[in-house]
N, C-alpha and C positions, 0 to 999 in steps of 0.2 A: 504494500500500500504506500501509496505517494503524498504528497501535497500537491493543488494544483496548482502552485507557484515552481513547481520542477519541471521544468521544459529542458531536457537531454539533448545536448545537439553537438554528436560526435563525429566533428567536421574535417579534422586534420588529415585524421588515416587515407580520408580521400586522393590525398598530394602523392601518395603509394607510399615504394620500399625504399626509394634512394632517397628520402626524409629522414625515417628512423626506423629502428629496431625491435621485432618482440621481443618484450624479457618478461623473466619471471619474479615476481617480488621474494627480497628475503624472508624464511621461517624466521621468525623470530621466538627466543624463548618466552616472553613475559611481555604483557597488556598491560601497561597502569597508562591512564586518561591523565595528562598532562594539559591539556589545551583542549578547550571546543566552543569555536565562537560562537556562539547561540545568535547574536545579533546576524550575520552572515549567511549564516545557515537557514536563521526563516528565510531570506531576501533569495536564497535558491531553493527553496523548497525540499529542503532538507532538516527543517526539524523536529521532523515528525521519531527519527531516528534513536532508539534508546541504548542505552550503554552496551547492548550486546550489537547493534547493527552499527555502531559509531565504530565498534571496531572490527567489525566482518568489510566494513568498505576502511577504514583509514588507519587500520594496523595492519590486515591481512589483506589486503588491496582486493577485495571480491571484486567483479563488475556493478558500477549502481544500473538502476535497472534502465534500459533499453539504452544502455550506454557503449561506450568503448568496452570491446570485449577482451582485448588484452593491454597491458601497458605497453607504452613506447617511449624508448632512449631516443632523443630527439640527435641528429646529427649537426653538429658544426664545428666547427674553427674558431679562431681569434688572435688578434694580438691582444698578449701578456705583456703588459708594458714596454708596449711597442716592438715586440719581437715576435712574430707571428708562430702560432702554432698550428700544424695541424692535425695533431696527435689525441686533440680534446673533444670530447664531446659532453650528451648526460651520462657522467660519471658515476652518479652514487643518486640519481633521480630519474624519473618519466613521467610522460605526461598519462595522467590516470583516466580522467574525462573530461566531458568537456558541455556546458550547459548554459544555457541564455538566460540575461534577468529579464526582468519587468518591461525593460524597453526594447527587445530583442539582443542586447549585445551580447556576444560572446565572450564566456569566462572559463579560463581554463584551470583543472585542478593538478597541480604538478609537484611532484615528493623532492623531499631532500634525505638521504640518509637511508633510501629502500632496498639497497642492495647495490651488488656487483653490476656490470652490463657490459659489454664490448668495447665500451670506453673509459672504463676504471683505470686500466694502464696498471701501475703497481698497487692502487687505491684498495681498502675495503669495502667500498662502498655504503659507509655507514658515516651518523653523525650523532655527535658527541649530544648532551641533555644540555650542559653548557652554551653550544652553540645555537639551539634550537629557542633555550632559552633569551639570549641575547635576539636574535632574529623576532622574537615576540617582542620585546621589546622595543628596539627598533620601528618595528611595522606600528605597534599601537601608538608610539609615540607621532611618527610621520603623520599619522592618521589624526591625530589632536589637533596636529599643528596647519593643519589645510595642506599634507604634499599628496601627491597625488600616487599611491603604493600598493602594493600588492600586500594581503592581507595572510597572518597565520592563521591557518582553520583549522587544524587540528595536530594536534603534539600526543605521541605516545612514548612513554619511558618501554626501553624492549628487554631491559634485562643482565646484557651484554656488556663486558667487560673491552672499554679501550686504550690502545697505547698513543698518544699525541704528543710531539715534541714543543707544542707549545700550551700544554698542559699538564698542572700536574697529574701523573699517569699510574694507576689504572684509571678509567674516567667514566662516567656512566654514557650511556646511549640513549640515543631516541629517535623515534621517526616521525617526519613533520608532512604536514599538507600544506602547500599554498595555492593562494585561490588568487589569480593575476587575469588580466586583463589579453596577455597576448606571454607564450614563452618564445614568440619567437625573435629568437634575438640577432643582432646584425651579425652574428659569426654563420650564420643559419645559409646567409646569404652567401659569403665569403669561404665557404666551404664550395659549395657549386662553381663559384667562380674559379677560384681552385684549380679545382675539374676539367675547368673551361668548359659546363655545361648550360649558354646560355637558355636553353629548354628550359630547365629547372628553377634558374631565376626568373624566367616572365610566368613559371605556374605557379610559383612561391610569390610572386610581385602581385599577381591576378588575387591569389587566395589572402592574401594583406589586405588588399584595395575592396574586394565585397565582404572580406567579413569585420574591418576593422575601418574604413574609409569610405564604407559605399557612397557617401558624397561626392567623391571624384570617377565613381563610375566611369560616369558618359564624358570622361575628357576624353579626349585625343590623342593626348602626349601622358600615357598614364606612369610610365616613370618618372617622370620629370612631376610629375602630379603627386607621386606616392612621397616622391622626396622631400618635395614643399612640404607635404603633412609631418611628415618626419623630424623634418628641421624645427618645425613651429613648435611639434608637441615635444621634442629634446630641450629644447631653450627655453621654453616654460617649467620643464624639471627642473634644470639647471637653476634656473632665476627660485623657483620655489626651496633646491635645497641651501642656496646660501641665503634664504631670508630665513630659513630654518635653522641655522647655524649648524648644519647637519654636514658632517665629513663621509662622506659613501666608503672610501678607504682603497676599492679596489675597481674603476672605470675602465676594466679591460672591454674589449668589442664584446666580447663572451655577456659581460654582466650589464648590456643595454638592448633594452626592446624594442620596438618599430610604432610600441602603444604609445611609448614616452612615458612610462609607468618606474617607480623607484621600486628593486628589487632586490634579492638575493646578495643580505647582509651580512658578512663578515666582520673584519677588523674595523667596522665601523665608530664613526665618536659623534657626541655634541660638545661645538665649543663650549668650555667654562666662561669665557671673555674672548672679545674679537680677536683675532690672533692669523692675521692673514695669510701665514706659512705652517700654521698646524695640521699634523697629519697625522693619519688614522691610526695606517698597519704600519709594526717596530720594522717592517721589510721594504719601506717606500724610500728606501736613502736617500733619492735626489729632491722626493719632496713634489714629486712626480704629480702627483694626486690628493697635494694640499689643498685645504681653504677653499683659500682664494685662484687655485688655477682649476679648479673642476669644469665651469664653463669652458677653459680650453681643450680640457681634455674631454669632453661631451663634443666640441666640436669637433676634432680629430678622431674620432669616433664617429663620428655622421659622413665624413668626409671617407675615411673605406666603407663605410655603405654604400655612400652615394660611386665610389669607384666599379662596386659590383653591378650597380645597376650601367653603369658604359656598356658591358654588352647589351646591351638591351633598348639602351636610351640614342636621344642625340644629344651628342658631346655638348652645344650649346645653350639646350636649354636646361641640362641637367647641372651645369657651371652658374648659370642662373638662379635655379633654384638653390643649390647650394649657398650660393653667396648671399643668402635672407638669413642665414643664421644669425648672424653677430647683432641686424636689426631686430630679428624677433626675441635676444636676449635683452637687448637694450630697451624693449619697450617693456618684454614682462618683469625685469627686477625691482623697477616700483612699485609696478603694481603688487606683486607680493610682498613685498616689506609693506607698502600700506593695508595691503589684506590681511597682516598679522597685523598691522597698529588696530583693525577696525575704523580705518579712516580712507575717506573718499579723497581722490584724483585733483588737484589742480591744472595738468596736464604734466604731458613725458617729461619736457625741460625743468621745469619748476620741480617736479616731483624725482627727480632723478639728482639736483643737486640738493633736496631734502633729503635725500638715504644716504647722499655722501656726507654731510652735516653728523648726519646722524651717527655713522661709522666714523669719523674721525674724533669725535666726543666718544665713540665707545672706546676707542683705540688708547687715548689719551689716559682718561680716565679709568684705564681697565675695570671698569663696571662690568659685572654679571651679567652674563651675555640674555638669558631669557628671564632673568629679572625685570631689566629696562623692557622687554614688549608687555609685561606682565602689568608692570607699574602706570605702562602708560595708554592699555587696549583703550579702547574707547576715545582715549583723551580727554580723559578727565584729568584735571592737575589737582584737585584736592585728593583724590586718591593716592598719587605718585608723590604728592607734598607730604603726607602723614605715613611715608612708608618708609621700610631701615634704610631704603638708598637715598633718603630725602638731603640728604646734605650734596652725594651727587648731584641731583638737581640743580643745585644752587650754586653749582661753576659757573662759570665768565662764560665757557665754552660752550655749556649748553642756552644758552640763551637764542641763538638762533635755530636751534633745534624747539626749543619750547614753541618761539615766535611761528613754526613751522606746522609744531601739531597744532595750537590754537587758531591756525588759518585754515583749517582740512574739518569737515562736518564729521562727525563719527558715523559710521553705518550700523544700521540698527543698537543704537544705546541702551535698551531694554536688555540686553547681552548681560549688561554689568550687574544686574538684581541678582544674576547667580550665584548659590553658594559659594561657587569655585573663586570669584575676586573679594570673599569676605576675609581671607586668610590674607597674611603677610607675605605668604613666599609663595611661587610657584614652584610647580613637581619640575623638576630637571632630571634629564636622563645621562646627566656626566657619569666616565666613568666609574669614581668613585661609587657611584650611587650602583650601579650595577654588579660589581665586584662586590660590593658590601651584601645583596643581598643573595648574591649566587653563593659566597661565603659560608651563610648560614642552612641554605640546602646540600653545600657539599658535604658540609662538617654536622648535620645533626637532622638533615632532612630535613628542616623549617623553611616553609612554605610562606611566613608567614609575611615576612617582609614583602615579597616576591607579590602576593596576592594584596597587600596595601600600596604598593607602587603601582599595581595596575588599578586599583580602582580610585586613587589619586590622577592616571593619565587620563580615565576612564571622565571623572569629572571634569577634568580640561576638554578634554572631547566634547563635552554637552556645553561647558559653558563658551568656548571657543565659538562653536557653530559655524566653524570655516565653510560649510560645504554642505551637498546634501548624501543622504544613504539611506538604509533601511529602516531608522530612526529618525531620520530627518536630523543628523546631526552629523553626521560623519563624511567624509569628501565622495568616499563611495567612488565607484571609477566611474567617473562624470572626464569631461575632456576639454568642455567649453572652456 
């Protein structure tokens, strides 16, 4: 028995076999229910589902019903910090099924940590409770903050004892579901190219374009058309994750999608204070994938996309498209720094040298990086005057920052009557804050932290209201 909010629509496997691979999900010893978004799950009509069926489909990967009837290790490539490989594919994941919401889009359910597959290479194909857990986090928090992400839907502890060199070792295990917008990522492409099988990229370009862009349809020039979409929805993440002070940590081709959807989290951080060369993973030495260069490195990532589509495209107008990148970042990074203030547009110019105001006072000042959006949502100054940073306030420096928010109307002010701004601080997900409470599950199995941080991000989720979702509170994969 189903809900009729679960509409199946197992679309991939169509593209055939030089796509991906059947595999078979790992046995695993042991079921304990770590994660199940309930919120997520009605929105696909899945929660009708009780503790023994949450884990016949998302521990023991059964087929849900009228779905994908086997998993699939999706195939691609990438460059790894910029040194291409094509040795990688889904390693230690596949995509499991795949089902539409409420407005037709296509949402794909894809593991992390489900076993071996013909692209594990030396891998086990498993993933640490550690990791699974950090990627919960990560997601809920992005999801507070308006970016636009791919959601954890379900976490099982498996039982299983692992060796990790950047863990202390033996470590627990688990296996995750995520519920994303598109997995198909630009190495996807870049793999076929490879090949040199332009076929492959115009049914992989085709099957992007109607299930993920059917507004460009009926172009003409549909590469050069898919690219533009591409570009626009890449530099909107972009602009979204550093008004998010969110460090992704590892921007390889591999870990970008064609949705422009924020994904599969690693070594990721949130700044403490602006810090325009802070970087994630201890393995970034040149700092490759700091801060403040993600927009570049999001565009050299669009940019071997858009290479792959040359066989396909014409050279010129697909240089074309390409080169709206840097304007469609330039226009959307005000606008999401003023989507977290909760304040309305004076236009690009004006509101472009307000966020540099604004960052050069947070620089100066090293103020608490989501303190300041915390203190000042809305724009209220009685609020950010009677708060612990109130003496910040009160620099020389911030005054044209002040003179800034008081020029800008706040977007829906009613925001502010929630719980969530009656407290003095906001939830931050530095990592201090994360280590502290994985600490207490490694060392004594206390949950306890771990499940107060989430329903502390949980409250920033409702009181934020970035966005809409199945709640009417959460960003939900909306695009606009």
């Amino acid at each position: 028995m189903t809900s009729s909010a679960y509409r199946p629509a197992p679309v991939f496997e169509s593209l055939g076999p030089e796509f991906a691979d059947p595999v078979e999900p790992a046995d695993f010893p042991q079921s304990i229910e770590r994660r199940w978004n309930a919120r997520w799950a009605e929105a696909v009509g899945l929660d009708h589902l009780d503790a023994e069926g949450r884990t016949a489909h998302f521990h023991r990967f059964e087929p849900l019903p009228d779905n994908q009837k086997t998993p699939l290790a999706i195939r691609y490539h990438g460059h790894q910090f910029r040194t291409y490989n094509p040795q990688i594919g889904d390693g230690r994941g596949f995509l499991f099924a795949q089902v539409r919401d409420g407005h037709g889009r296509l949402l794909d359910f894809g593991t992390k940590g489900s076993g071996q597959t013909p692209w594990s290479r030396t891998g086990d194909g498993r993933l640490t409770l550690k990791g699974a857990v950090r990627e919960i986090l990560a997601a809920e928090m992005l999801e507070a903050l308006g970016v636009n992400t791919s959601k954890v839907f379900a976490v099982h502890e498996t039982g299983e004892q692992l060796w990790r060199g950047d863990e202390p070792s033996p470590t627990r295990s688990a296996v995750m579901t995520r519920l994303s917008h598109s997995h198909v990522r630009f190495g996807v492409f870049q793999r076929h190219a490879y090949f040199e099988r332009p076929d492959l990229i115009e049914n992989l370009a085709d099957y992007c374009v109607e299930q993920f862009f059917p507004e460009i349809a009926d172009e003409a020039d549909r590469p050069a058309a898919l690219l533009a979409a591409v570009c626009a929805r890449s530099a909107k993440l972009a602009a979204q994750w550093m008004a998010a002070g969110f460090v992704h940590g590892v921007l390889n081709t591999d870990n970008l999608v064609v949705t422009g959807e924020s994904f599969d989290y690693g070594p990721w951080r949130f700044l403490p204070r602006f810090e325009p060369g802070f970087t994630a993973a201890y393995f970034d030495e040149t700092g490759l994938y700091a801060y403040a260069r993600q927009p570049e490195a999001v565009f050299w990532a669009v940019q071997q996309f858009a290479a792959t589509l040359g066989l396909i495209g014409e050279r010129e107008s697909l240089i074309a498209a390409l080169s709206a990148f840097p304007d469609h970042y330039k226009a959307e990074t005000p606008k999401a720094f003023l989507h977290r203030l909760g304040l309305e547009g004076l236009g690009q110019e004006a509101d472009a040298g307000f966020v540099t105001g604004l960052l050069d006072f947070m620089k100066a000042s090293e103020a608490p990086w989501e303190a300041v959006f915390f203190d000042w949502f809305g724009g209220d100054a009685r609020r950010a005057d009677s708060s612990p940073r109130a003496a910040l306030y009160a620099r020389e420096d911030f005054a044209p920052v002040r003179a800034g928010i008081a020029a800008r109307a706040p977007v829906r002010p009613e925001r502010l009557a929630h719980p969530y701004f009656k407290g003095e601080d906001p939830i931050h997900m530095t990592i201090e804050v994360v280590e502290g409470l994985w600490a207490k599950i490694a060392e004594a199995d206390d949950w306890s932290g771990y499940e107060q941080v989430m329903a502390r991000v949980a409250d920033a989720r409702r009181g934020y209201d970035l966005g809409r979702g199945p709640d009417g509170m959460a960003p939900g994969f909306t695009q606009g």
